[in-house]
MARBAVO-192192 format. One line per 4 residues: number of its first residue (from 1); their letters; for each residue x, y, z of N, C-alpha, C. Coordinates in pm, whole numbers. Atoms other than C-alpha are relative to their C-alpha. Example, Ala and Ser with C-alpha at 12.3 -4.5 7.8 and 13.67 -1.06 7.14 Angstrom:
MARBAVO-192192
1 = as = 89:-119:0:1230:-450:780:90:120:0 | -82:-119:-6:1367:-106:714:-77:109:73
END
This chain:
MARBAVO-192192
1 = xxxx = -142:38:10:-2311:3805:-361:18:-139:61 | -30:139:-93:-2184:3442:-318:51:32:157 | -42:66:-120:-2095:3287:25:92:-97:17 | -56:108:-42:-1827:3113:112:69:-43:136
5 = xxxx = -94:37:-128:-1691:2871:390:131:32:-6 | -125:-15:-12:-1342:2931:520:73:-71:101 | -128:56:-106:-1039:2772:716:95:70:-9 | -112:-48:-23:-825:2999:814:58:19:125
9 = xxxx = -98:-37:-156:-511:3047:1046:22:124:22 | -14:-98:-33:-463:3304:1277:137:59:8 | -97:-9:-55:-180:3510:1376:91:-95:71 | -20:89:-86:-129:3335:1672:6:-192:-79
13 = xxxx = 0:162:42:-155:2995:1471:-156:-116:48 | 93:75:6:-517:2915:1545:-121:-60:-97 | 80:60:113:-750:2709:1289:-147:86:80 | 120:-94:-11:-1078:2975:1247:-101:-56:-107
17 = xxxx = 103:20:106:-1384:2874:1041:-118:115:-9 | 116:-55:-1:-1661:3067:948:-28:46:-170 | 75:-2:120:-1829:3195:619:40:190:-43 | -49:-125:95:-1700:3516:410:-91:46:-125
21 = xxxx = 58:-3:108:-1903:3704:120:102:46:-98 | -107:-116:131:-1696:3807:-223:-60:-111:-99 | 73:28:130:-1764:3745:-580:73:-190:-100 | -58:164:87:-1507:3439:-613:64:-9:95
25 = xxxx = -113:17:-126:-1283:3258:-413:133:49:1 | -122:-16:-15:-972:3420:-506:-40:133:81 | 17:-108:-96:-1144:3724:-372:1:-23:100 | 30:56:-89:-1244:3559:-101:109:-33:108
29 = xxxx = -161:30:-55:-852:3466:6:13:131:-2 | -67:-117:-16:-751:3825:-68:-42:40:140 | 31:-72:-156:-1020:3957:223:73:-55:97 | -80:53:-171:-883:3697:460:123:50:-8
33 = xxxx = -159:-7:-34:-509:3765:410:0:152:58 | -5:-106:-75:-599:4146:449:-52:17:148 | 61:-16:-138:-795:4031:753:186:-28:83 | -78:47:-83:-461:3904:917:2:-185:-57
37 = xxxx = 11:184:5:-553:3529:825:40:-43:-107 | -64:81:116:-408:3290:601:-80:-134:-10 | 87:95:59:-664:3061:428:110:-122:-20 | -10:152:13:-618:2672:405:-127:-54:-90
41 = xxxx = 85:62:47:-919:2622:278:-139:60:-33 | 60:-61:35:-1176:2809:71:-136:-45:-94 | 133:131:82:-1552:2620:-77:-124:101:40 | 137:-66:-18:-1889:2816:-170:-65:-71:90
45 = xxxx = 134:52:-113:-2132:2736:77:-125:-87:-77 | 69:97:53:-2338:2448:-3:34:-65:-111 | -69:62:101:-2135:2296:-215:123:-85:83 | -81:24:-60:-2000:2050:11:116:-97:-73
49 = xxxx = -59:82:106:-1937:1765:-285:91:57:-86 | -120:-63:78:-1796:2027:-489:130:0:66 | -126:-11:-111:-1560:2072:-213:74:-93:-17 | -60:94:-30:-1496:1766:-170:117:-77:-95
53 = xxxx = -39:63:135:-1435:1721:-545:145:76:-14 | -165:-43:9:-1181:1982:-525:101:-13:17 | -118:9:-71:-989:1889:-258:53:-91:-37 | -29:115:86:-941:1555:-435:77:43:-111
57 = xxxx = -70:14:78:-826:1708:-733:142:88:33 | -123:-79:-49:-604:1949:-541:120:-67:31 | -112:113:-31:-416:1645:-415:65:-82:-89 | -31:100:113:-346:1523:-772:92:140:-39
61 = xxxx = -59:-120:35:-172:1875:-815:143:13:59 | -117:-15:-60:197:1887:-739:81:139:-50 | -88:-61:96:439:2166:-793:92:-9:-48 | -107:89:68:728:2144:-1036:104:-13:90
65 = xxxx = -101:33:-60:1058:2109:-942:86:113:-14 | -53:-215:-9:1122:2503:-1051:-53:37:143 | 76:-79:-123:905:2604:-805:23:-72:139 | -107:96:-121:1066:2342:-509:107:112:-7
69 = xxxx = -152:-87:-27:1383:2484:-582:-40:164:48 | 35:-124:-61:1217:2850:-540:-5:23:89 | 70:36:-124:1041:2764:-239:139:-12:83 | -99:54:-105:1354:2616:-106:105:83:8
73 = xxxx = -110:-130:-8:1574:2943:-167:-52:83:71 | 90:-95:-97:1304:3178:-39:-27:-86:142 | 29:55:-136:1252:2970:272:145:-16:62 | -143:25:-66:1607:2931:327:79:185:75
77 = xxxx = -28:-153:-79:1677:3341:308:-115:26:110 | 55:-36:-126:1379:3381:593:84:-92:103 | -72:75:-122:1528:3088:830:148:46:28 | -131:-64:-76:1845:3268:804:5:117:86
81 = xxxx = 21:-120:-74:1714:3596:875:-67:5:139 | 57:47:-100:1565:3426:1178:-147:34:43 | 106:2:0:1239:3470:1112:-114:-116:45 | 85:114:-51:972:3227:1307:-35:-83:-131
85 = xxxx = 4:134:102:927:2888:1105:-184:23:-53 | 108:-15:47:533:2960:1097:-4:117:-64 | 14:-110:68:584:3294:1021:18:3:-160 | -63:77:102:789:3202:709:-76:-72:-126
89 = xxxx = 61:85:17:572:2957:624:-159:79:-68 | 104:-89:60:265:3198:585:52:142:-103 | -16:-63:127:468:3481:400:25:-97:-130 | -14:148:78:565:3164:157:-127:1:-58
93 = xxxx = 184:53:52:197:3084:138:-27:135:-58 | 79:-107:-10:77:3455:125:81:88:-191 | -102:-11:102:374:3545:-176:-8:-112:-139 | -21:86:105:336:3251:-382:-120:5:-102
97 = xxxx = 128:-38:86:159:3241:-741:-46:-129:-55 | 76:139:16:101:2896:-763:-77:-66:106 | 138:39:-60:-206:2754:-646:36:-123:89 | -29:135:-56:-56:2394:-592:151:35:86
101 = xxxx = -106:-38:-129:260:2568:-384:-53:64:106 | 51:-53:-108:74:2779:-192:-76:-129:118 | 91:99:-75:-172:2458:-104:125:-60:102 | -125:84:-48:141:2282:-24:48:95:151
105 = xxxx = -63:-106:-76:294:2557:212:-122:-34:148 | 107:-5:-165:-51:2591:434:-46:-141:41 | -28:140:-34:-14:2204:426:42:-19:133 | -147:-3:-63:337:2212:595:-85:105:118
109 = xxxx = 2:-75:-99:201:2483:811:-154:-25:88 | 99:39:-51:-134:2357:911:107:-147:102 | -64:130:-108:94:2003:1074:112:90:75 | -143:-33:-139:404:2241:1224:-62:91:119
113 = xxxx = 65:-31:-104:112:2423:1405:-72:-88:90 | 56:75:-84:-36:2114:1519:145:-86:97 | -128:65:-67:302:2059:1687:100:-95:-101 | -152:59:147:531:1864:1357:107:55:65
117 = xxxx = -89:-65:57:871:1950:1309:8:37:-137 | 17:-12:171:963:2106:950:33:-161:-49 | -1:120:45:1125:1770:866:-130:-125:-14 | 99:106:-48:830:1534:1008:-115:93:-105
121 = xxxx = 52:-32:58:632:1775:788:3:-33:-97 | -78:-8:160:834:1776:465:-19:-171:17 | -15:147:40:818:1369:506:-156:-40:-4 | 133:57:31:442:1339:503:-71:52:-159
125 = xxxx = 7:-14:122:472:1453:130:141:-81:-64 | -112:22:75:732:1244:-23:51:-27:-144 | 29:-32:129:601:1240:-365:72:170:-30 | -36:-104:26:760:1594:-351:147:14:75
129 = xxxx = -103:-26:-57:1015:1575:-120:69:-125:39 | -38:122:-6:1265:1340:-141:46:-56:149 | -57:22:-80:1435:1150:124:110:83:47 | -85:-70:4:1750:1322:109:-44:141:44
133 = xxxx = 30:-90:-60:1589:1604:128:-58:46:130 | 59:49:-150:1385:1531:456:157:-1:124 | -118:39:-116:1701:1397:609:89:116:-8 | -88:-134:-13:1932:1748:548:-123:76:104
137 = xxxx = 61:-79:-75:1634:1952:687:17:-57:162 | 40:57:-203:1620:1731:1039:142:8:-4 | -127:-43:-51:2031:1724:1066:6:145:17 | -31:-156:-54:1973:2104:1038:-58:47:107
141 = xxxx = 62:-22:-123:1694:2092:1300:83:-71:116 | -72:56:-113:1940:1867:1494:128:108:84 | -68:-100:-58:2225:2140:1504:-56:158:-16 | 41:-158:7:2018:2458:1476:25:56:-83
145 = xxxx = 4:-41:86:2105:2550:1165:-81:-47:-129 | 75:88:126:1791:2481:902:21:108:-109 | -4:-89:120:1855:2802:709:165:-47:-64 | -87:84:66:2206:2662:580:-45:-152:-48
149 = xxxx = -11:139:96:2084:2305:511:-102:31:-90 | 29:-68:60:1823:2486:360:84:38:-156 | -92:-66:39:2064:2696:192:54:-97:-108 | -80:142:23:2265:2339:80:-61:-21:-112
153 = xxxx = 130:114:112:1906:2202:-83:-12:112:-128 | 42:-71:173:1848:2494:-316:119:-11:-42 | -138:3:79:2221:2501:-419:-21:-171:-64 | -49:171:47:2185:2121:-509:-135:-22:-98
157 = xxxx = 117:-28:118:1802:2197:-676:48:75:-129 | -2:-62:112:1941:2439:-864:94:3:-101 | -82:65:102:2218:2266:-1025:-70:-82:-45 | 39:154:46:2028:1964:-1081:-78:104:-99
161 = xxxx = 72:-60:103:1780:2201:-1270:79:56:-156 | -64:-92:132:2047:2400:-1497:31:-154:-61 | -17:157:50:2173:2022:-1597:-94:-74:-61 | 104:73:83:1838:1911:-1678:-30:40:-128
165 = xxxx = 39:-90:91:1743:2221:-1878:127:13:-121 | -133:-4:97:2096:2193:-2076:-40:-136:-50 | 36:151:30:2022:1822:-2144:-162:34:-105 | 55:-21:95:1704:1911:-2275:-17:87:-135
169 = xxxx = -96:-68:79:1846:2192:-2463:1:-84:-185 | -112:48:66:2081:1973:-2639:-86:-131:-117 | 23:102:62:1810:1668:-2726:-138:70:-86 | 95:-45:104:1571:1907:-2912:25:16:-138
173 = xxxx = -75:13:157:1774:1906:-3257:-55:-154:-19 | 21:199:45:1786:1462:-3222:-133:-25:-22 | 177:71:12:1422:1439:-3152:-56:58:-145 | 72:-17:163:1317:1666:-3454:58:-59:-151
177 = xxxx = -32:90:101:1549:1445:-3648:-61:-125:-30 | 49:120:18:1415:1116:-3552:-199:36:-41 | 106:34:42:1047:1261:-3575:-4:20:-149 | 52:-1:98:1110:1362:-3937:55:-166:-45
181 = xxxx = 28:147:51:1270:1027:-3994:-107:-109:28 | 112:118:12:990:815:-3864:-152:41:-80 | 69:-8:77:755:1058:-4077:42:-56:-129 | -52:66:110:980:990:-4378:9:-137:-55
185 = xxxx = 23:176:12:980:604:-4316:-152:-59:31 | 153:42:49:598:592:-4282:-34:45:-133 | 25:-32:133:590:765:-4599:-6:-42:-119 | -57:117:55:805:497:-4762:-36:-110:-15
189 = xxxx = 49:100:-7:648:234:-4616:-132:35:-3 | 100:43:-8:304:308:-4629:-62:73:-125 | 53:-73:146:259:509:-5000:95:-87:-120 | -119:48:90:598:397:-5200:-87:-144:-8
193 = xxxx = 35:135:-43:604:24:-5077:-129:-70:-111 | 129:77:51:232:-97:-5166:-7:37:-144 | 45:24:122:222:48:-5478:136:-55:-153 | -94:52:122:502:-75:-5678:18:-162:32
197 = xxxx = -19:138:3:521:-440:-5503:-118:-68:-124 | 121:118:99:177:-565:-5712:76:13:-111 | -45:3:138:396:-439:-6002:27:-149:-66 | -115:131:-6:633:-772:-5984:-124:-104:8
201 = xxxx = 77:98:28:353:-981:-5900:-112:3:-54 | 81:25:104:123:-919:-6156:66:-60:-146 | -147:59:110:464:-979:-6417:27:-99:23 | -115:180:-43:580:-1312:-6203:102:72:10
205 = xxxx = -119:-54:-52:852:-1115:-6146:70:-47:128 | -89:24:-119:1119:-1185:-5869:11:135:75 | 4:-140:-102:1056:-909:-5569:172:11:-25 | -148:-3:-23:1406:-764:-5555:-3:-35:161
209 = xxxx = -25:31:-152:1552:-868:-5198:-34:132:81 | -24:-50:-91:1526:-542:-5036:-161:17:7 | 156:17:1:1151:-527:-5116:-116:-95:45 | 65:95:-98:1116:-845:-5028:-24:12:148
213 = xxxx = 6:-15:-137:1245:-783:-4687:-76:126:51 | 115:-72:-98:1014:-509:-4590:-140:-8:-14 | 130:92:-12:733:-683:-4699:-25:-74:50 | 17:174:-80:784:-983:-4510:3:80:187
217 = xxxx = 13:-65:-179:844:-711:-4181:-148:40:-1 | 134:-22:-10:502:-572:-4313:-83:-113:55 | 109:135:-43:333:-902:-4291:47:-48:117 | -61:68:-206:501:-997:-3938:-43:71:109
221 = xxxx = 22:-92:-91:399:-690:-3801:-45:3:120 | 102:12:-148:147:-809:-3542:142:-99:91 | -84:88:-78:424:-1084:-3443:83:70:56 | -142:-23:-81:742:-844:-3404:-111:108:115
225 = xxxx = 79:-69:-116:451:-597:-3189:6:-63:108 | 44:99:-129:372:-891:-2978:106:-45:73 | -79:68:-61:695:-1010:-2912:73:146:49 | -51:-136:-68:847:-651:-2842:-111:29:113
229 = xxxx = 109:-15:-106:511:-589:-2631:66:-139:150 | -46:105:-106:665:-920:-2426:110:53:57 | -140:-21:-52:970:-806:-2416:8:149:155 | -2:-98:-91:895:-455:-2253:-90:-40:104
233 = xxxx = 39:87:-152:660:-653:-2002:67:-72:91 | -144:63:-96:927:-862:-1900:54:87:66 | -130:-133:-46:1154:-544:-1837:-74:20:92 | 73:-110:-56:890:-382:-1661:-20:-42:131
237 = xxxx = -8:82:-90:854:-689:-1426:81:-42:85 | -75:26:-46:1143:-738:-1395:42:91:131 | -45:-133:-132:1197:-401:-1249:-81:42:109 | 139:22:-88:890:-459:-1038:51:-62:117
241 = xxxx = -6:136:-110:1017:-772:-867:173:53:40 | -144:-52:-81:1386:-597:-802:-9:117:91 | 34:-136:-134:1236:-292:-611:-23:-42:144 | 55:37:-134:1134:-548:-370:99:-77:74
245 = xxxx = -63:115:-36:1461:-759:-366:161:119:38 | -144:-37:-32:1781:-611:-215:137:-23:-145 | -130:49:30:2031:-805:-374:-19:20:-169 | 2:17:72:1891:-786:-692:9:167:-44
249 = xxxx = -27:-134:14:1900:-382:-686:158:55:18 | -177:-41:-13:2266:-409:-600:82:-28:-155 | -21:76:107:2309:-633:-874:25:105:-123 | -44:-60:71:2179:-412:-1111:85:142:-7
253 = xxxx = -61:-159:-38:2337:-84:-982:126:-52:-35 | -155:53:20:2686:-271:-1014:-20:-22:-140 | 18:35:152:2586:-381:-1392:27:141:-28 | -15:-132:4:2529:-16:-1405:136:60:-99
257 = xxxx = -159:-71:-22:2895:62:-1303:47:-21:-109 | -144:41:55:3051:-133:-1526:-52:-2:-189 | 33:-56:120:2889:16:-1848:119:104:-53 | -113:-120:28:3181:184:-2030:-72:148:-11
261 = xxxx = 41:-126:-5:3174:561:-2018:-161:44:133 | 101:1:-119:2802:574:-1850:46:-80:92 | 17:88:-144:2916:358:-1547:156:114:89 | -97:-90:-80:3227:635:-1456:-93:135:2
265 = xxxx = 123:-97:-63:2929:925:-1520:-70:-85:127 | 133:21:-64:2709:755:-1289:58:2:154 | -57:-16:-71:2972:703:-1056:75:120:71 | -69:-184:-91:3133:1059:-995:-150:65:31
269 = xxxx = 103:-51:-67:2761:1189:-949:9:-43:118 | -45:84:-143:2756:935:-705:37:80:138 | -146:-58:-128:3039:1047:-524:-66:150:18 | 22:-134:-45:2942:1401:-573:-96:63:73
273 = xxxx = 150:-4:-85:2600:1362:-389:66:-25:128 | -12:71:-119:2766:1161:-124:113:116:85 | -119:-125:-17:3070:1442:-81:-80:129:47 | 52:-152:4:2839:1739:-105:-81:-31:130
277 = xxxx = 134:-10:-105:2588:1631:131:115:-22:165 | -96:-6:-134:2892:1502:392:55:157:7 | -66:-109:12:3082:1837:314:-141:83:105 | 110:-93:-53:2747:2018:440:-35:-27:143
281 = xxxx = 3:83:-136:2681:1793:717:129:52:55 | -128:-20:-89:3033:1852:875:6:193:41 | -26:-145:16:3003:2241:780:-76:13:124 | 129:-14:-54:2702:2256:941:20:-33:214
285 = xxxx = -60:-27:-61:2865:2146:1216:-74:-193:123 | 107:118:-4:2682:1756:1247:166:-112:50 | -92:53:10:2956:1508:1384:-16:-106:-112 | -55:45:94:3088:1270:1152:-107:-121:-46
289 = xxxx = 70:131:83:2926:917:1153:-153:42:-34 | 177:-51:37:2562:1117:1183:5:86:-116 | -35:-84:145:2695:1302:839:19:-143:-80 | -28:108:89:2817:998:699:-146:-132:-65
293 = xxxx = 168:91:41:2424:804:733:-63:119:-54 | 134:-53:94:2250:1096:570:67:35:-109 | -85:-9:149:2532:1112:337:5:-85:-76 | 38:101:69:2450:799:247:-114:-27:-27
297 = xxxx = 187:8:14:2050:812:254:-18:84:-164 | 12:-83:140:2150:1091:-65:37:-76:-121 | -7:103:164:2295:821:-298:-88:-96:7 | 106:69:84:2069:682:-530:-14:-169:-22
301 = xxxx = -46:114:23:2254:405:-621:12:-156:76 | -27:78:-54:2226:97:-498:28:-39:79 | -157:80:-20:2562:-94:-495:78:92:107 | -101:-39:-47:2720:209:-385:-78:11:148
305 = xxxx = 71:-27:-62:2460:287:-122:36:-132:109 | -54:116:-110:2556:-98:32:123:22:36 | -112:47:-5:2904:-76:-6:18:132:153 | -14:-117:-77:2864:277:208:-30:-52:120
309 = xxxx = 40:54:-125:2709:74:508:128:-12:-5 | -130:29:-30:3041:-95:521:124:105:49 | -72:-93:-18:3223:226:529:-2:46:127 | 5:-84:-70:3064:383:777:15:-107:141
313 = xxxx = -54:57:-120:3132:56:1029:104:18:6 | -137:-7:-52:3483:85:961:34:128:34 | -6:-136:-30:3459:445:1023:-7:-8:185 | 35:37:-117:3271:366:1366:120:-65:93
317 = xxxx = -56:57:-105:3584:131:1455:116:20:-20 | -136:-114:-14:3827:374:1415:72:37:-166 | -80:-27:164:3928:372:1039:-8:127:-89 | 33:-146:62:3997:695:868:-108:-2:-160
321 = xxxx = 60:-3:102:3759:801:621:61:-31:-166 | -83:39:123:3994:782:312:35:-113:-5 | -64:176:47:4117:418:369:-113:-58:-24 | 129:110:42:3730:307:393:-10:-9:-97
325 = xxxx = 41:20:121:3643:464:111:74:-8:-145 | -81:6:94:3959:377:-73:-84:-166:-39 | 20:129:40:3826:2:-72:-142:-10:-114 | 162:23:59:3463:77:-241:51:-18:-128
329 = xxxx = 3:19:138:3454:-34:-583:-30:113:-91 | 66:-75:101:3420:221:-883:10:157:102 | -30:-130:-62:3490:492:-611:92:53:-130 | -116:-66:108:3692:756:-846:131:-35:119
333 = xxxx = -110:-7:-55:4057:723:-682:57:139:59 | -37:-161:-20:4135:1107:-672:-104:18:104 | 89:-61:-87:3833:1107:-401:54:-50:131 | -42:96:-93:3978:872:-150:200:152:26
337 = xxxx = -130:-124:-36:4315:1106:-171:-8:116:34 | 67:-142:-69:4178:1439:-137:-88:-24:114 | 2:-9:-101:4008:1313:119:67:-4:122 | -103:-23:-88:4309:1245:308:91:104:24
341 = xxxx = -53:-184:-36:4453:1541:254:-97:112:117 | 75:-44:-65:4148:1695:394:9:-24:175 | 11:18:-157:4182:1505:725:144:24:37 | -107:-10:-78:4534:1559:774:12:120:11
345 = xxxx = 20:-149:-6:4505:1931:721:-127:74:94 | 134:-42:-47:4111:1951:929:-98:74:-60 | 142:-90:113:3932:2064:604:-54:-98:11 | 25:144:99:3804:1736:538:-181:79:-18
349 = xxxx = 133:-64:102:3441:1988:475:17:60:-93 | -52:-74:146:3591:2206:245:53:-96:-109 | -74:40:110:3781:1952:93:-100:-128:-36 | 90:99:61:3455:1716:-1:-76:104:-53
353 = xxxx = 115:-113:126:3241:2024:-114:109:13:-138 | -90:-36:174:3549:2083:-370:10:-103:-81 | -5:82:43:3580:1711:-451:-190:-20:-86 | 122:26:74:3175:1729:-512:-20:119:-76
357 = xxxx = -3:-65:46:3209:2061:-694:95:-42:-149 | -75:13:98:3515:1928:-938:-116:-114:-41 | 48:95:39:3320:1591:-996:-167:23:-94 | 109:-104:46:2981:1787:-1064:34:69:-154
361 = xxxx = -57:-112:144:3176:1987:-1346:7:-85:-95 | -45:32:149:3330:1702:-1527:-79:-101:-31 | 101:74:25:3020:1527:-1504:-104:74:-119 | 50:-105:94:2860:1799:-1700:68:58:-119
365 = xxxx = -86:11:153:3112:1856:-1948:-17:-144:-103 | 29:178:72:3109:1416:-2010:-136:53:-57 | 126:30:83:2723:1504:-2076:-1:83:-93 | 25:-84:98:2733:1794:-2269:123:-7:-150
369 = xxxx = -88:66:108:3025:1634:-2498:-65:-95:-47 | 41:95:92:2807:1341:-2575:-105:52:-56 | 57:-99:51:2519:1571:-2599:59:24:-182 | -10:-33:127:2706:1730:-2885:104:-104:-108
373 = xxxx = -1:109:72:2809:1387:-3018:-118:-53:-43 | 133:98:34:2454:1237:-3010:-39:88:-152 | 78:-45:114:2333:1483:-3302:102:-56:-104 | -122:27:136:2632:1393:-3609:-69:-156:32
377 = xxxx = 60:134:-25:2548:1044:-3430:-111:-41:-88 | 186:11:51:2176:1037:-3495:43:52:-135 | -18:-60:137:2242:1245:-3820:13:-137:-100 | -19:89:75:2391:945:-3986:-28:-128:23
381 = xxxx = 59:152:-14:2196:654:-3854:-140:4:-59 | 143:3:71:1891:792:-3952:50:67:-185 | -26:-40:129:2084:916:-4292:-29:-162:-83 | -1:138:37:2164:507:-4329:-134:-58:23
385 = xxxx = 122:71:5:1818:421:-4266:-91:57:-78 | 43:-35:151:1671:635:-4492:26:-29:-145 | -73:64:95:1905:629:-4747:-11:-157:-31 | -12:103:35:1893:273:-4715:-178:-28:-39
389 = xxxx = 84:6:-16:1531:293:-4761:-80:64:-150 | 52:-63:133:1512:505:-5067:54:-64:-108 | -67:63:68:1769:287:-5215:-71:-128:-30 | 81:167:27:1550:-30:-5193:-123:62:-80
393 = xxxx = 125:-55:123:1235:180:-5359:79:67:-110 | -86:-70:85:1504:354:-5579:8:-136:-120 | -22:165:64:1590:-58:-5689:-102:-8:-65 | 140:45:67:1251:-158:-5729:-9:74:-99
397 = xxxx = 97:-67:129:1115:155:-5988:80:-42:-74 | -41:47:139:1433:73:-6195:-42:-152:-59 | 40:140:75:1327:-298:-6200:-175:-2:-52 | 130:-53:90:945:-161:-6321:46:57:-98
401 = xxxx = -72:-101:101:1147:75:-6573:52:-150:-124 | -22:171:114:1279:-325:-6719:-119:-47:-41 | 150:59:50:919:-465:-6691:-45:106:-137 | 98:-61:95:774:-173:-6901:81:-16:-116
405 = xx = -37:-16:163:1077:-159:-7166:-34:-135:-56 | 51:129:59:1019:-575:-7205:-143:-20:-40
END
């Protein structure tokens, strides 16, 4: 029977090595977990390269963003039930059926036994875990409550998920439109096309114009490639050399804004990130200006993301929250008022979770209305480009139909 090495933690939280027999390594994990121990790390014996090879590709392995949000519901009901953070941490590991969550888990729990916090953990993966997210978990380790901010993150995973999954939904009709139109227009252009142009110029004939013009795109082809190939290099550069420049990320975040329709979506998310995450922060029970910087670490944006510094000085030098953020640009207006209501009444948490709850909604209605605009849309652009496409080979055979009766 194979041999394999092992790393596993104890009860107590101590790193154990030694060598296990079973027929594979998943067996191999089962014995330990029934031993009491929770494997980290499982490699046949003498196979140290293999090992090595694994652990390499293990680190190219992330889990999705289903299984985050899972993770982050199930970890949220143990921290409420006040269950020890390592403990937690190994049912997590010991429960989970993904390979690359579980790894992840005895990650997190291999650094909060070497003394971490969860946060200082969760930030030495940030390919998985965003900022925002990092920064709710440590305000919850700041007031003792991580199973509510917890709590917060899957509620905010698992909207963002139903939103995605509706979105993609919605663009699986357009795409199988545009792929049969770009089969239909290779069809056109690369069977039709070639064989009726030699017609005309074996006659001396005059190409009709529309034949002309997609012959003359045929023969350009390498040029419009090359110069579109420039073009998306440029872009790409562009957006290279603005990741590194402040002003030029404000720049475009404000261009953004002021995109009709998309620049008032982009903006109530915005708000509704920046609302939800303060609303939680205050619940939670975090004073104000230390809610207001990780309420601002959650927007994405830019512009708004600068303009929020500003806020939160005039906040600092006494200014109520509603007049700051009456001045921000592209703020919705209805947020700046309900927030004053909020403070003159002492909701002002309830009354930003409802402001990021309404804004959330009619952000999702705006998408799922253009959603079911984009298909009729698409329908008749790719109708006009076909159509216009069959109509120019439609032209041509009747002007072969003249050649043959002359």
């Amino acid at each position: 029977m194979p041999t394999f090495k092992y790393r596993a933690y104890s009860a107590a939280g101590d790193l154990l090595e030694g060598e296990i027999e079973a027929k594979s390594s998943d067996e191999a994990e089962e014995t330990l977990f029934r031993r009491g121990l929770t494997p980290f790390e499982t490699r046949a014996a003498g196979a140290a390269a293999q090992g090595l090879f694994a652990r390499l590709s293990f680190k190219r392995r992330k889990p999705s963003a289903a299984q985050i949000a899972s993770f982050t519901r199930e970890f949220a009901t143990l921290e409420v039930a006040d269950v020890p953070l390592d403990q937690s941490l190994r049912i997590l590991s010991a429960q989970s059926a993904s390979p690359a969550l579980r790894d992840l888990v005895q990650e997190m729990l291999a650094r909060i036994v070497d003394g971490a916090s969860l946060s200082d953990a969760l930030s030495r993966r940030p390919d998985i875990f965003s900022s925002e997210y990092v920064n709710v978990v440590r305000e919850g380790e700041t007031v003792g409550k991580v199973g509510t901010a917890l709590n917060d993150l899957a509620d905010m995973l698992e909207r963002e998920l139903e939103l995605r999954a509706r979105i993609q939904s919605a663009l699986v009709y357009p795409a199988l439109l545009i792929t049969l139109a770009v089969i239909s227009t290779g069809v056109v252009l690369g069977s039709l096309v070639p064989s009726i142009a030699p017609i005309f110029v074996d006659n001396g004939k005059e190409m009709p114009a529309g034949l002309q013009f997609i012959l003359n795109l045929e023969d350009n082809a390498g040029t419009i490639g090359l110069c579109i190939a420039i073009l998306i290099g440029a872009l790409l550069l562009l957006r290279k050399m603005a990741q590194t420049r402040l002003s030029w990320r404000i720049a475009i975040a404000r261009f953004y804004l002021r995109i009709p329709v998309v620049g008032s979506l982009l903006a109530q998310f915005s708000t509704a990130r920046f609302a939800r995450t303060l609303g939680s922060m205050l619940k939670a029970g975090v004073p104000l200006l230390q809610g207001l910087e990780s309420a601002r670490a959650a927007v994405v944006n830019a512009f708004f993301n600068h303009e929020l510094a500003g806020v939160i000085e005039a906040v600092r030098g006494g200014a109520h929250l509603s007049a700051a953020l009456g001045g921000v640009p592209y703020i919705p207006p209805v947020a700046p008022q309900m927030i004053s209501i909020g403070e003159e009444t002492g909701q002002l948490d309830d009354m930003l979770l409802r402001i990021a709850t309404m804004f959330e909604r009619q952000g999702q209605r705006a998408i799922e209305r253009a959603m079911g605009l984009l298909t009729p849309t698409l329908t008749i652009l790719i109708a006009a480009v076909v159509g216009g496409l069959i109509m120019t080979v439609m032209d041509a055979v009747l002007g072969v139909n003249e050649l043959a009766v002359k």
